[in-house]
N, CA and C of each residue as an Amber inpcrd file, in Angstrom:
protein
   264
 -10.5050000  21.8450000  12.6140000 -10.6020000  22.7970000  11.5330000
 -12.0740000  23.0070000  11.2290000 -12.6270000  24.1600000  11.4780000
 -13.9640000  24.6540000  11.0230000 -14.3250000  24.4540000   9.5670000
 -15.4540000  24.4050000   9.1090000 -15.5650000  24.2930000   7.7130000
 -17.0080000  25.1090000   8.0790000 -16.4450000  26.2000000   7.0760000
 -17.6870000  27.7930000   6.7080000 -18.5000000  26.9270000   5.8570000
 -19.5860000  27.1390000   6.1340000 -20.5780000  27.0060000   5.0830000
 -21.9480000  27.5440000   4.8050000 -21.6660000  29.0070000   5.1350000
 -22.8240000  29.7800000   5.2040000 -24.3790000  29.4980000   4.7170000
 -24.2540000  28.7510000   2.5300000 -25.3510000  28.2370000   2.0600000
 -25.7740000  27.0140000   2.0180000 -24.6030000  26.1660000   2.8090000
 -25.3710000  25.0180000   2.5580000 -24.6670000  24.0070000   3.9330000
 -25.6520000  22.7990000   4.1240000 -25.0400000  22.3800000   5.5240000
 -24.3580000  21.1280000   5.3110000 -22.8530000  20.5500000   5.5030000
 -22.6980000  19.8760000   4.8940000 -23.2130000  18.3340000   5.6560000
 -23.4570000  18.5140000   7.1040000 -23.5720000  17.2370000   7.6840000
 -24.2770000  16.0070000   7.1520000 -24.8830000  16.8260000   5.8350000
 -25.5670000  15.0910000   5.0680000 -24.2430000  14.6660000   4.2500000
 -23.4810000  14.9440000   4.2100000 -21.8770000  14.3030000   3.4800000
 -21.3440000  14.0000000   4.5740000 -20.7140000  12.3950000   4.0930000
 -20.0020000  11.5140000   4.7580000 -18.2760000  12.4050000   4.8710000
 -17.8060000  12.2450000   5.7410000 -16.6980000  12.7250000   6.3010000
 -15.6400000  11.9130000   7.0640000 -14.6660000  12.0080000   5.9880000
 -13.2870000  11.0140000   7.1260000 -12.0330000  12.0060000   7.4460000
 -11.5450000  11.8250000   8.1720000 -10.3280000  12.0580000   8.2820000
  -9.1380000  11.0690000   8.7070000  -8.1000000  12.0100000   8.2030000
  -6.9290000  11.2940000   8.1820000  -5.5690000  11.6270000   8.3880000
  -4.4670000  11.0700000   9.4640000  -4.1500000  11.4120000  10.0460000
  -2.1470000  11.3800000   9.8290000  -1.5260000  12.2730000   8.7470000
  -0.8590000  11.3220000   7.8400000   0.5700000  12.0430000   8.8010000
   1.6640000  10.9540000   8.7130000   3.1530000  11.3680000   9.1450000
   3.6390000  12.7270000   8.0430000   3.8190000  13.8770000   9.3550000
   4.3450000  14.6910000   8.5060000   5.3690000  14.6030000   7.2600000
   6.6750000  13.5270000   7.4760000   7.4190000  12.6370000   6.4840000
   6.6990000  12.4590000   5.2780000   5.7730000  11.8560000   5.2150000
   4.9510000  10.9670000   4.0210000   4.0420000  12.2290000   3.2340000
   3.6490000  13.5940000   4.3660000   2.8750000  14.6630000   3.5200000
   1.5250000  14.5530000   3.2400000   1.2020000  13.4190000   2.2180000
   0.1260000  13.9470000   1.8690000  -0.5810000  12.4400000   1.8210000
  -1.6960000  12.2310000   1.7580000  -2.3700000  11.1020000   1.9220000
  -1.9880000   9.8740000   0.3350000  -1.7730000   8.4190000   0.7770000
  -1.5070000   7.7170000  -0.2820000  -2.2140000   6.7800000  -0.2920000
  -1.8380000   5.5380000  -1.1140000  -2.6230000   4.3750000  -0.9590000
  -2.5080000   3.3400000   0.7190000  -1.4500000   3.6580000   1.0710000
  -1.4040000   2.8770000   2.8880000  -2.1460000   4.3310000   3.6760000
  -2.7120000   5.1040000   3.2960000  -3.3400000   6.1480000   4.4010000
  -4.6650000   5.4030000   4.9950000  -5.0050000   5.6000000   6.0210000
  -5.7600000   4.6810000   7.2830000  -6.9420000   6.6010000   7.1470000
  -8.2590000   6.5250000   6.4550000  -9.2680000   6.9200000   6.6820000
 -10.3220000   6.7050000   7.7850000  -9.9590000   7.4500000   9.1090000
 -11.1360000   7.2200000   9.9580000 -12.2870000   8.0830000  10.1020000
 -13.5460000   7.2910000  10.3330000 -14.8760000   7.6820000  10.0740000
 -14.9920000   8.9470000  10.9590000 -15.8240000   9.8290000  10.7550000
 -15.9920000  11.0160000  11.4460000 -17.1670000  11.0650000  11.5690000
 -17.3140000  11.9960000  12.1190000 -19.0660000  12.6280000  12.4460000
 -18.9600000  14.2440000  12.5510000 -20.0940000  14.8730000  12.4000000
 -20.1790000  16.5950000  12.0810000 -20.4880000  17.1180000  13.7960000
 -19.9700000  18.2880000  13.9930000 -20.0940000  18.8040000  15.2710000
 -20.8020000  19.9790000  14.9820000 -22.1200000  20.7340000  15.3500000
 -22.0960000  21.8990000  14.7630000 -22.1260000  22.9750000  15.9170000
 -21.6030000  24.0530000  15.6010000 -21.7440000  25.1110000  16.4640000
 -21.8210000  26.3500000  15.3130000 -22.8400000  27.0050000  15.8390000
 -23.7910000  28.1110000  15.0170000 -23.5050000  28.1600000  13.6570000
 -22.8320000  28.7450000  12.5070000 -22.7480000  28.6320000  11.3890000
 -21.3760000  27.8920000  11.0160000 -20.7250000  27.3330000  11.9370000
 -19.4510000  26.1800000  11.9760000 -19.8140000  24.6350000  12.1650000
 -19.2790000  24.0560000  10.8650000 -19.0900000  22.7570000  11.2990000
 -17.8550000  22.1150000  11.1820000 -17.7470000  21.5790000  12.4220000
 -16.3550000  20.7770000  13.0540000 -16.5570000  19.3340000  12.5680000
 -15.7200000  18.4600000  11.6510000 -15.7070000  17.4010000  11.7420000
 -14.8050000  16.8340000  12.2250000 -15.1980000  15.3500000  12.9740000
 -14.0940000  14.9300000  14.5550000 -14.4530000  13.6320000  14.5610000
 -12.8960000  12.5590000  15.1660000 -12.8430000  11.3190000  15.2760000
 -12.5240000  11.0590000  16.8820000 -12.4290000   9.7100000  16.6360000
 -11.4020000   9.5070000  17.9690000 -10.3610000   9.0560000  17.6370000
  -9.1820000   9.4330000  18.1090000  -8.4940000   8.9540000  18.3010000
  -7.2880000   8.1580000  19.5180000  -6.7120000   6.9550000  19.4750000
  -6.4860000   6.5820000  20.6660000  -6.1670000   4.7890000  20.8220000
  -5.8520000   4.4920000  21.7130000  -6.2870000   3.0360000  22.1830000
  -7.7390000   2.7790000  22.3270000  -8.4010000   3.6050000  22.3040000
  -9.9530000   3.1330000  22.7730000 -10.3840000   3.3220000  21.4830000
  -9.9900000   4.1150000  19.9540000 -10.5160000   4.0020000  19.1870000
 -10.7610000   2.5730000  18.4490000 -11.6460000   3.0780000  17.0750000
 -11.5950000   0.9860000  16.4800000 -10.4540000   1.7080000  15.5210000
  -9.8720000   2.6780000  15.2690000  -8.2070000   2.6470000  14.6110000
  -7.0730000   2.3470000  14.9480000  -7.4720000   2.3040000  16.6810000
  -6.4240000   2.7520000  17.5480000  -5.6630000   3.8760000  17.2180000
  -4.5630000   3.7900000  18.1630000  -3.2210000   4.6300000  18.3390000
  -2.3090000   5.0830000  16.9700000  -1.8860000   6.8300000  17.2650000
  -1.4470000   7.0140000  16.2560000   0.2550000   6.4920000  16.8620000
   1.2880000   6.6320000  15.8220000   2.5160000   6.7580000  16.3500000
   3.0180000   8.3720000  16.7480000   3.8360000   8.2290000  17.5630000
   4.3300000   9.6660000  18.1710000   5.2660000  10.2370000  16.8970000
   4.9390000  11.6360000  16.8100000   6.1350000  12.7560000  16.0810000
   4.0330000  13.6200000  15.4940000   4.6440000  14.4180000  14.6000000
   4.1710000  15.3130000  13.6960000   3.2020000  14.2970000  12.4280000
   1.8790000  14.7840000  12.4530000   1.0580000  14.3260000  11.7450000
   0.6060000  15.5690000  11.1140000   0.2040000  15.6310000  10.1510000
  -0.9880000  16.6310000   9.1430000  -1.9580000  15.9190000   9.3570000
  -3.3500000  16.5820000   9.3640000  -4.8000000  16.4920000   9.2000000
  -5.1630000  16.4040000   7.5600000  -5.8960000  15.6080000   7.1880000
  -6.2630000  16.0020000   6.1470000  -8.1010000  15.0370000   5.9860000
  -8.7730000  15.9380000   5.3290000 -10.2680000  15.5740000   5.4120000
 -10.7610000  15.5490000   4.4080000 -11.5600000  14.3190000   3.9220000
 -12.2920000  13.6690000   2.7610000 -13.5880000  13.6110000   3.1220000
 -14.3190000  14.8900000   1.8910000 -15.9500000  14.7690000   2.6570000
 -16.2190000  14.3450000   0.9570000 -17.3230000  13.3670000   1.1540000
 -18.0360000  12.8350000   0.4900000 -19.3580000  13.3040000   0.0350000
 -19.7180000  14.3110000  -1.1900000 -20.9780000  14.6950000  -1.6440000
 -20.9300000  14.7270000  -2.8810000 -21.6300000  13.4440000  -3.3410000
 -21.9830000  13.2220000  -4.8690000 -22.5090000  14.6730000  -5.2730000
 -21.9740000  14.6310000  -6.3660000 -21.1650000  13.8120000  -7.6010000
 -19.1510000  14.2200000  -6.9550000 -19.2700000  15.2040000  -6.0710000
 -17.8670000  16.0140000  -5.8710000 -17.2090000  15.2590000  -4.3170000
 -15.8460000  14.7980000  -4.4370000 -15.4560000  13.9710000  -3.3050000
 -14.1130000  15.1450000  -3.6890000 -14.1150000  15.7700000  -2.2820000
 -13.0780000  17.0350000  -1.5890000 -12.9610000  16.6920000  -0.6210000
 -11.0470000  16.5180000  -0.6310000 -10.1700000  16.3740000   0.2720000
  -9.1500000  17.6000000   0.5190000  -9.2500000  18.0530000   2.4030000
  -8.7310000  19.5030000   2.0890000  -7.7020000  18.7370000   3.0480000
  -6.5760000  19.7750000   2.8340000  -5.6720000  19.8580000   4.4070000
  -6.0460000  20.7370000   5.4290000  -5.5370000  20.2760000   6.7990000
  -5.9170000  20.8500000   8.0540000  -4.8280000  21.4040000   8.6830000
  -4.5460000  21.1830000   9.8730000  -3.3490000  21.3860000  10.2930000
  -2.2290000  20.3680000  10.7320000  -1.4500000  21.1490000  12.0110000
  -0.6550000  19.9780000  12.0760000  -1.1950000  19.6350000  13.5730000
  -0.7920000  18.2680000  14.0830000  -0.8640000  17.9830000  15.4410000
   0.3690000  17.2220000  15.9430000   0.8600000  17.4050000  17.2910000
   2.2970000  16.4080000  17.4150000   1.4460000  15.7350000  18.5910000
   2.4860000  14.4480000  18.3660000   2.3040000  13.5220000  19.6700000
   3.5730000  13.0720000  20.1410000   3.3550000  13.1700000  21.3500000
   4.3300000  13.3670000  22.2740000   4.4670000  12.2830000  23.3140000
């Protein structure tokens, strides 16, 4: 998921995402926040993890997950939704 940000750049805010069972919806207190990093391409920034056995989260479980992303910029901590992804 791109994040517009024409006036301002956000890559000095910390960024997680998170990767929640479509079932459960929306992020809770057992939601597993993994660390991200900013990707930029021209006035888009992509924030992106790994995910996997090779990650340090590891493996998600298989079915339908929502995206959802927690960027961190004092004083304002915004968490948006993304999309969906299945695993198969």
């Amino acid at each position: 998921m791109p994040i517009k940000a024409p006036l301002d750049d956000p890559t000095g805010a910390a960024v997680r995402i998170a990767f929640v069972p479509e079932k459960v919806g929306k992020p809770d207190s057992n939601t597993t926040w993994r660390d991200a990093t900013w990707k930029v391409d021209s006035k888009s920034y992509w924030p992106r993890t790994l995910v996997g056995p090779g990650s340090a989260d590891g493996a998600l479980a298989l079915g339908d997950h929502i995206v959802w992303l927690r960027i961190a910029a004092s004083p304002e901590n915004v968490v948006l939704r993304g999309g969906t992804v299945e695993l198969v």
